[in-house]
C-alpha positions as CSV (number, residue, x, y, z in Angstrom):
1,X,-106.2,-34.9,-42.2
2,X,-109.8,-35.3,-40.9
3,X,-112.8,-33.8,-41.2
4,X,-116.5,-34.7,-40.4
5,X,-118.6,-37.4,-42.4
6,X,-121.3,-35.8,-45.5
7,X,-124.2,-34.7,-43.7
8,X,-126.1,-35.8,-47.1
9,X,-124.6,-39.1,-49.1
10,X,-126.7,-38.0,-52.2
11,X,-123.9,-35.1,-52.1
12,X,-121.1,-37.2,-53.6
13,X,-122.6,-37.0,-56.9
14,X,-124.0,-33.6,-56.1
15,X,-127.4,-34.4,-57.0
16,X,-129.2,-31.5,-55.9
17,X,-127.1,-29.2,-58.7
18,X,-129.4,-31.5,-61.1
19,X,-132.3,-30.1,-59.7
20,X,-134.0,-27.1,-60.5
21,X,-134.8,-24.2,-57.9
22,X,-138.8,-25.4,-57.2
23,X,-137.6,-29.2,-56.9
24,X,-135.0,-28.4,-54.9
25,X,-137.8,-26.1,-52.6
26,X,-140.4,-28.6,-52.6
27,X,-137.9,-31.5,-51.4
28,X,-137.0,-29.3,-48.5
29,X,-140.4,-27.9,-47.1
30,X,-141.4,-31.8,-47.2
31,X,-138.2,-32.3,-45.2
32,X,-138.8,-30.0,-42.7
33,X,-142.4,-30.8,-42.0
34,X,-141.3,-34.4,-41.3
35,X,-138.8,-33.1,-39.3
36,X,-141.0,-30.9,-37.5
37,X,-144.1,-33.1,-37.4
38,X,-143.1,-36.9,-38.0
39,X,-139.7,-37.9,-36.9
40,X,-139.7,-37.1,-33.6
41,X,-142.3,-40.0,-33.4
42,X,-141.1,-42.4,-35.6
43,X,-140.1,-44.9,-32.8
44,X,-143.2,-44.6,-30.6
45,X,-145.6,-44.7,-33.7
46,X,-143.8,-47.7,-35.4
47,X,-143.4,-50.0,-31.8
48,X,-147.0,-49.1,-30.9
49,X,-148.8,-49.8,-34.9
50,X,-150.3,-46.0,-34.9
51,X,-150.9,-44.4,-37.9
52,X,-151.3,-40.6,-37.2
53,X,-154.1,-39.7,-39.0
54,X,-154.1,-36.1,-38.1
55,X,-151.7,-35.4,-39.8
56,X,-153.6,-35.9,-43.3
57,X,-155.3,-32.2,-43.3
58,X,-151.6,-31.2,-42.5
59,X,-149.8,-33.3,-45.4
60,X,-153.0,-31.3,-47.5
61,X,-152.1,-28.2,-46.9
62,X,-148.8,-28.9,-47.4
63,X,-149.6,-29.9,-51.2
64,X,-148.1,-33.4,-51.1
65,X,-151.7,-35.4,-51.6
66,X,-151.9,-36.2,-55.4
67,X,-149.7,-33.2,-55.8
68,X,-148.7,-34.6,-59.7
69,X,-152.4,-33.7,-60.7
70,X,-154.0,-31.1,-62.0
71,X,-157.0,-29.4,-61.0
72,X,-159.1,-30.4,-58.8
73,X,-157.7,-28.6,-55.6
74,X,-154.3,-30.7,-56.3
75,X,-150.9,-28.9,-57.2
76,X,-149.8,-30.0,-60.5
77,X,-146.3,-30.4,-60.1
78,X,-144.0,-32.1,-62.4
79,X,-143.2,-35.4,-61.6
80,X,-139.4,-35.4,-60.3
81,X,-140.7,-32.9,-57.3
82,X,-143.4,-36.0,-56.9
83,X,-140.9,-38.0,-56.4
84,X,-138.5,-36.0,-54.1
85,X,-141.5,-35.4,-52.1
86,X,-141.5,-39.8,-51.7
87,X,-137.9,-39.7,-51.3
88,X,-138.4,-37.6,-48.1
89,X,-141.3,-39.2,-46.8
90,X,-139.5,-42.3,-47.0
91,X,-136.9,-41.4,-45.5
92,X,-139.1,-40.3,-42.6
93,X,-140.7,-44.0,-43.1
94,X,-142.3,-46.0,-45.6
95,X,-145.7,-46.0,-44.3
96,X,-146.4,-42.5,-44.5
97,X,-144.8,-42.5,-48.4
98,X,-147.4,-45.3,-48.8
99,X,-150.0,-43.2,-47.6
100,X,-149.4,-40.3,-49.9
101,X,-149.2,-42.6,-52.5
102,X,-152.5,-44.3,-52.2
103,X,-154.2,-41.6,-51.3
104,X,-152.4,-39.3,-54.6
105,X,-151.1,-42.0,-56.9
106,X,-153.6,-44.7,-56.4
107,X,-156.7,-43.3,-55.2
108,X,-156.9,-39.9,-56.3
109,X,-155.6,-40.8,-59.8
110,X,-157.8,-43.3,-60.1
111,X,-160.8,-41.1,-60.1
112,X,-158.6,-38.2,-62.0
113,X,-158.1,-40.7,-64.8
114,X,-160.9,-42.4,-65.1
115,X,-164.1,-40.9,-62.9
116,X,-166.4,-39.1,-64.4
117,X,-166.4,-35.1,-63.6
118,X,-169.0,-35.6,-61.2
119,X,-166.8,-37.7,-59.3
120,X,-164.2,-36.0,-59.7
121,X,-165.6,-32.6,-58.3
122,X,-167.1,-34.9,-55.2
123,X,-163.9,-36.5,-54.2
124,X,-160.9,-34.8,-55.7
125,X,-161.0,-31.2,-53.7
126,X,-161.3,-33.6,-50.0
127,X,-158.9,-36.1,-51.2
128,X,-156.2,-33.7,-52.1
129,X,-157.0,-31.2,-48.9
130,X,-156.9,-34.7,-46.9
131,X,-160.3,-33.9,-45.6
132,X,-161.2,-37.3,-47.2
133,X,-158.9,-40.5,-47.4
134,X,-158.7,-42.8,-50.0
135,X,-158.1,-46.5,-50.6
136,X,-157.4,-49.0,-53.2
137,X,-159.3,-52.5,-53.4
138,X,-157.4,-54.4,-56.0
139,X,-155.0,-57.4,-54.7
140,X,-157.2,-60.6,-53.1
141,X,-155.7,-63.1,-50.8
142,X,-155.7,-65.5,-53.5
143,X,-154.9,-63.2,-56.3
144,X,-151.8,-60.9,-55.9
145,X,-149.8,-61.0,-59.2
146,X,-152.9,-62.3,-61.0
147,X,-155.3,-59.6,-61.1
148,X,-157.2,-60.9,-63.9
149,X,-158.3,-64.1,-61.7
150,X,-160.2,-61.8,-59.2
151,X,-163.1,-63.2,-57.8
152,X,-165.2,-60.1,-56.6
153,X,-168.0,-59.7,-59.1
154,X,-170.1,-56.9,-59.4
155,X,-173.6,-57.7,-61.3
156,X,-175.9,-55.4,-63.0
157,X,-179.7,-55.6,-60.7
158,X,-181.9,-53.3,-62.9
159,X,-180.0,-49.6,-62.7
160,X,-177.6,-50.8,-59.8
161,X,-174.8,-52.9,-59.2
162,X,-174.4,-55.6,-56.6
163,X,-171.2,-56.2,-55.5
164,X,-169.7,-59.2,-53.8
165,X,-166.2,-60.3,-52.6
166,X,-163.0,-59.5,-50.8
167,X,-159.6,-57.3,-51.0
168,X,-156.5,-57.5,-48.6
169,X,-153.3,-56.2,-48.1
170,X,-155.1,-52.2,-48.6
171,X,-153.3,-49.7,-47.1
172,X,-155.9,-47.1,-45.7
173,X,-158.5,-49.5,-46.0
174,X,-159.7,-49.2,-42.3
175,X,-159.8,-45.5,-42.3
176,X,-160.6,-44.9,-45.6
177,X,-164.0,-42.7,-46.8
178,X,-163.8,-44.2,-50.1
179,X,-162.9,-46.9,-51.6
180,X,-161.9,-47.2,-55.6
181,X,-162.6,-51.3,-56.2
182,X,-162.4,-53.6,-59.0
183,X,-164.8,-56.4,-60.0
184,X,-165.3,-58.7,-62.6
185,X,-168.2,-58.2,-64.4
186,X,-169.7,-59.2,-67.7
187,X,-168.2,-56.5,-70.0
188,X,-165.0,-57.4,-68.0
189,X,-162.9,-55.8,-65.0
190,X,-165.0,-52.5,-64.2
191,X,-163.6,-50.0,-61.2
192,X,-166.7,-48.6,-58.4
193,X,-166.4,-46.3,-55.8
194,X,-167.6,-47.5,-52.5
195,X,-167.8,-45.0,-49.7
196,X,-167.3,-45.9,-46.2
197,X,-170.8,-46.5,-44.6
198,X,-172.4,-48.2,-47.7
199,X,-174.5,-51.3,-46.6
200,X,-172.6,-54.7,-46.5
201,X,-168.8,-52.5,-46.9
202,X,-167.1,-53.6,-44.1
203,X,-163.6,-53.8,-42.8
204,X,-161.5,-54.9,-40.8
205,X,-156.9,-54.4,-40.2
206,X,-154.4,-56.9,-40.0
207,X,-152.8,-56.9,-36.9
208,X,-149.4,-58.4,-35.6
209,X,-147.2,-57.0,-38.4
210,X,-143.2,-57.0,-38.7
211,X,-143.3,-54.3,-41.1
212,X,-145.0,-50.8,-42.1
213,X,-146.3,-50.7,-38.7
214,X,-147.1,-47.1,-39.0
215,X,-149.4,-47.4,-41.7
216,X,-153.2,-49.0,-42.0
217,X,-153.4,-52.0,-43.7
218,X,-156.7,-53.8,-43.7
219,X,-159.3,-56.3,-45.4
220,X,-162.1,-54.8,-47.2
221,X,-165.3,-57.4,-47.8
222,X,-168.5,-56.6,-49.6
223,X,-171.6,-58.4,-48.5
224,X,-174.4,-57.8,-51.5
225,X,-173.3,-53.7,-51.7
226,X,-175.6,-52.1,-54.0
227,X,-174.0,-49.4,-55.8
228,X,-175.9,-47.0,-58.3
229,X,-174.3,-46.7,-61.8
230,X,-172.9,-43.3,-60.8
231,X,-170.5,-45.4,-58.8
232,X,-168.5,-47.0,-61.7
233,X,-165.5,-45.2,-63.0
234,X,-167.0,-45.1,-66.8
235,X,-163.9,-44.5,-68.0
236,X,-162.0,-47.6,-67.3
237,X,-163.0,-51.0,-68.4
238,X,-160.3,-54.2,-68.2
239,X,-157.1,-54.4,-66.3
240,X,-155.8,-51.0,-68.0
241,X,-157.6,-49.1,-66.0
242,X,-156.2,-50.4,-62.3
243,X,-152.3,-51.2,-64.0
244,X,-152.3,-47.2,-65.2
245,X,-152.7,-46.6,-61.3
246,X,-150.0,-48.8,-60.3
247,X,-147.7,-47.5,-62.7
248,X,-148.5,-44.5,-61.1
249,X,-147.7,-45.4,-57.7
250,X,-144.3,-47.5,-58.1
251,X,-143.4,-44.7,-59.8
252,X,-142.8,-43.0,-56.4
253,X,-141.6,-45.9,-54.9
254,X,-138.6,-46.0,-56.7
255,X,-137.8,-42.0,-55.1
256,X,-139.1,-43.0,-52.2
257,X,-136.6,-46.5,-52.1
258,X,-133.8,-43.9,-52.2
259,X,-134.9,-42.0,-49.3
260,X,-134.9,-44.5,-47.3
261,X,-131.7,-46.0,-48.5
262,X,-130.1,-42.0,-47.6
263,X,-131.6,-41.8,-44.2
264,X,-130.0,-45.3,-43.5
265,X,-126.0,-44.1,-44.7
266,X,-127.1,-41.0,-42.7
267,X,-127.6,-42.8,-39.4
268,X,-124.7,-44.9,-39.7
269,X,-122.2,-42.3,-40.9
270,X,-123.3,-40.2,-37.5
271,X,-122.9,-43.6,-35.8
272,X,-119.5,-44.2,-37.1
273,X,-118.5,-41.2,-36.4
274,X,-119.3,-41.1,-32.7
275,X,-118.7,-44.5,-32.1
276,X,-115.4,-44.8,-30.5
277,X,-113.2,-48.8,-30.9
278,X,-109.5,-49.0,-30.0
279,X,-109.3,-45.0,-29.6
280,X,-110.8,-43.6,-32.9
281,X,-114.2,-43.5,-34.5
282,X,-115.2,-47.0,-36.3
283,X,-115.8,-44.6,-39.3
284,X,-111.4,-44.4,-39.6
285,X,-111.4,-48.5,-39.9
286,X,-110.9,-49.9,-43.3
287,X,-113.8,-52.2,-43.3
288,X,-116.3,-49.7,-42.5
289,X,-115.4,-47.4,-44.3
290,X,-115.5,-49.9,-47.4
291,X,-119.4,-50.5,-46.0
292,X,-120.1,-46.9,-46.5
293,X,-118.0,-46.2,-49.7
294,X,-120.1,-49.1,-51.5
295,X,-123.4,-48.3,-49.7
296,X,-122.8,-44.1,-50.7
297,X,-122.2,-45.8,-54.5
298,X,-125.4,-47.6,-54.7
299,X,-127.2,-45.1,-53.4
300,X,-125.8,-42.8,-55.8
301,X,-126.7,-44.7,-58.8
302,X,-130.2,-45.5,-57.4
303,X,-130.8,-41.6,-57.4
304,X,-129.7,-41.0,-60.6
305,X,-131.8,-44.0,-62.3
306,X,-134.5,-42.2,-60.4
307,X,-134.3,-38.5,-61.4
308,X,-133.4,-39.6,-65.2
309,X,-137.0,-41.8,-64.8
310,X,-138.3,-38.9,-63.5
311,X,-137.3,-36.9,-66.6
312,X,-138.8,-39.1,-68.9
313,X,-142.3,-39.1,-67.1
314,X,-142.6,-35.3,-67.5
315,X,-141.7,-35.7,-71.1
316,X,-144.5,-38.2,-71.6
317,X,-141.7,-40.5,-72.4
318,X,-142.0,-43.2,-70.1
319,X,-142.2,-46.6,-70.3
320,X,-144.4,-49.4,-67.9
321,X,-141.0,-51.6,-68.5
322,X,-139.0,-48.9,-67.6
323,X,-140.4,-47.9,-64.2
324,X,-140.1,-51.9,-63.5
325,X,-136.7,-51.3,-63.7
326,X,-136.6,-48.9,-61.5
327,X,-138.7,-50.4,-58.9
328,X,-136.6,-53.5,-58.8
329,X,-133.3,-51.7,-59.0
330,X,-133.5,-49.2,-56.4
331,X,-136.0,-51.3,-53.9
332,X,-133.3,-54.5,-54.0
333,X,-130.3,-51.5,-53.4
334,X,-132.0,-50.3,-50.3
335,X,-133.3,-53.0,-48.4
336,X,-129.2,-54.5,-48.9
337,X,-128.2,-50.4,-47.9
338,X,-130.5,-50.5,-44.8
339,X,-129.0,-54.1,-43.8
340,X,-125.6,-53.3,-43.9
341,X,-125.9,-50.2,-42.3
342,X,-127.5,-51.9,-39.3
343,X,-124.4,-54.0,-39.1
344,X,-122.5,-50.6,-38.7
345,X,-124.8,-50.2,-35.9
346,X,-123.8,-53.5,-34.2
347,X,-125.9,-54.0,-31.4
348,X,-127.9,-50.4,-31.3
349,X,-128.7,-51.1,-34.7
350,X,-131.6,-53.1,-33.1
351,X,-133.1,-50.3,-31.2
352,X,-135.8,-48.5,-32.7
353,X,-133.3,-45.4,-31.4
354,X,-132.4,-45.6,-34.6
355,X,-133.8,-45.9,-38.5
356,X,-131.7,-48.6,-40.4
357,X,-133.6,-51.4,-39.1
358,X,-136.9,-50.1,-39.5
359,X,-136.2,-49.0,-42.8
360,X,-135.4,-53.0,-43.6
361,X,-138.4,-54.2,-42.1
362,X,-140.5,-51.8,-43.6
363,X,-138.8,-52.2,-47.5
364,X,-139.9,-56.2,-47.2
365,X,-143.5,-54.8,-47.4
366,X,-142.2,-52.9,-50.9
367,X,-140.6,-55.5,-51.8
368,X,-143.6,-57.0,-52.6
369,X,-146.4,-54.5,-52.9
370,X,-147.2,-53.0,-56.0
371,X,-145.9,-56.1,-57.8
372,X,-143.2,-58.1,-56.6
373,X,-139.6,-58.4,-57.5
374,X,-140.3,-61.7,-59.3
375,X,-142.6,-60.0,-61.6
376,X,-140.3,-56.8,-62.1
377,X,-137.7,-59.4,-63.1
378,X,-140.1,-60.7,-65.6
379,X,-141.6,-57.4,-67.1
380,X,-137.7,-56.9,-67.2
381,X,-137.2,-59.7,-69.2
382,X,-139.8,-59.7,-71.9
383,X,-138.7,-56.2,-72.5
384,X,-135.1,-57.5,-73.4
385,X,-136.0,-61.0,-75.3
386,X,-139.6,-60.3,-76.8
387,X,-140.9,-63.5,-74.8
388,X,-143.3,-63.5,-71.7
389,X,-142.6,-65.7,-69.4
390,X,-145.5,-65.3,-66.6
391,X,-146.8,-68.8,-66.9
């Protein structure tokens, strides 16, 4: 008996009968934009380091661009239908998941949270519409997991602010139109909006990357930029303020791991299937199919740690430790998933004909961003002993 491989491996579980009707909607008009308007470029964009900015208006109207908040111009959805939403843009790739995550999670919550309602009535309608794009100026090049050691100051000059220093590694910096920033100052780490054309903000992207290639990621440097007080988010004052966002933002990292963990199996089941060695498909061999069987599990189980996360965010349940786990879990299943499914591959599974690869070189980059596995690990691990063990 025979038949043909799932065209979905989250159906195993059945995972969309957890769902409700508007999740289940809203995951699949994301999936058929990408289909429609991203994936047939995929290749091209990620060889050639384009980030199609065009497509912003289009991923506004389409309600995706801080679509968890509410008000504002921005749809208010719960937060599993966030996360589907990442789960299918990652599965398209991870640098246009990144981008609706600065721009919504990072950027646009930022002000949300923690602007004042002038800001938020100036920013919030163009972010959401993607008439405007956002960035997020917190990691240094000497300070990644140790944001309290930043060194850009801003300093009080009458009724301004001057502000001085450096951020790296921020996607959207170099096409951003503003800029949420944190600085040290003397009543501690204060947030500022800077928008693009303010004296002495400059930029300027990193080149000659091996992963998220189809994504803008840039150095933002201030040079004396004076700021009027109606630039500082009065809301937030120490490193609560910028850690809330990040929260916010691995938060649809660990959907968006899974999607591109599913879009991996899905390649290499279609592969295995097709791919004919010693007169059947590779997908009737005993090995592979013990590659897929144990790949389908993880993915499985990554999904489900997911959606119950998910749960407990719209309860106003969850827990900073919590999504930690998540993050590690299901970003450590899927760059292993995407490797093993390029070994299924064998030698195609190098050509950009095909996502399993890409998906691996783009999951190093979120890996690391938005705190590192190392540092999961450890939020992990005071959680279970009651001892930190950062230092």
């Amino acid at each position: 008996m025979s038949g043909k491989p799932m065209k979905d491996p989250l159906d195993l579980l059945d995972f969309a009968s957890v769902l409700t009707d508007e999740e289940r909607e809203i995951q699949a008009t994301v999936a058929r934009f990408l289909t429609d308007r991203v994936r047939p470029h995929l290749g091209e964009w990620f060889e050639n380091a384009h980030f199609a900015r065009e497509l912003a208006p289009e991923l506004g109207k389409l309600g995706v661009l801080g679509m968890h908040l509410e008000g504002y111009g921005c749809a208010g959805t719960n937060a599993v239908s966030y996360g589907l939403a990442c789960l299918e843009l990652e599965a398209a790739d991870s640098g246009f998941r990144s981008f609706v995550s600065v721009q919504g999670s990072l950027s646009m919550f930022s002000i949300w949270k923690w602007g004042s309602e002038e800001q938020k009535r100036e920013w919030l309608p163009r972010l959401a519409a993607g008439e405007a794009i956002g960035c997020f100026g917190l990691t240094e090049p000497d300070f990644g997991s140790n944001p309290s050691g930043m060194r850009t100051k801003a300093v009080r000059d009458g009724g301004d602010w001057i502000l001085n220093g450096s951020k790296m590694w921020i996607t959207n910096g170099g096409i951003a139109d503003v800029a949420t920033v944190w600085a040290q100052t003397e009543d501690g780490i204060r947030g500022f909006l800077v928008p693009r054309g303010t004296a002495g903000f400059t930029t300027q992207d990193i080149k000659q990357k091996m992963s998220l290639r189809a994504s803008i990621t840039s150095e933002l440097y201030f040079d004396h930029v004076r700021l009027p007080d109606s630039a500082r988010l009065p809301q937030a004052q120490g490193l609560r303020g910028p850690l809330s966002c990040l929260n916010e933002a691995r938060f649809g990292i660990l959907f968006g791991a899974v999607g591109a963990a599913r879009d991996s199996i899905q390649a290499a089941l279609d592969y295995a299937d097709a791919r004919v060695q010693f007169d059947k498909p590779i997908s009737a061999f005993q090995l592979t199919q013990k590659k897929l069987a144990d790949m389908t599990v993880s993915l499985s189980g990554a999904a489900l740690l997911a959606l119950h996360l998910g749960r407990l965010k719209d309860q106003g349940r969850i827990r900073p430790e919590q999504i930690s786990v998540g993050k590690l879990n299901n970003v450590r299943e899927a760059i292993a998933i995407a490797r093993e499914c390029r070994t299924v591959l064998g030698a195609n599974g190098i050509s950009l004909e095909y996502s399993p690869l890409r998906h691996a070189n783009n999951l190093e980059s979120v890996l690391t961003y938005e705190g590192t596995s190392e540092m999961h690990t450890l939020v992990v691990g005071q959680a279970i002993t009651g001892h930190p063990a950062f230092r």
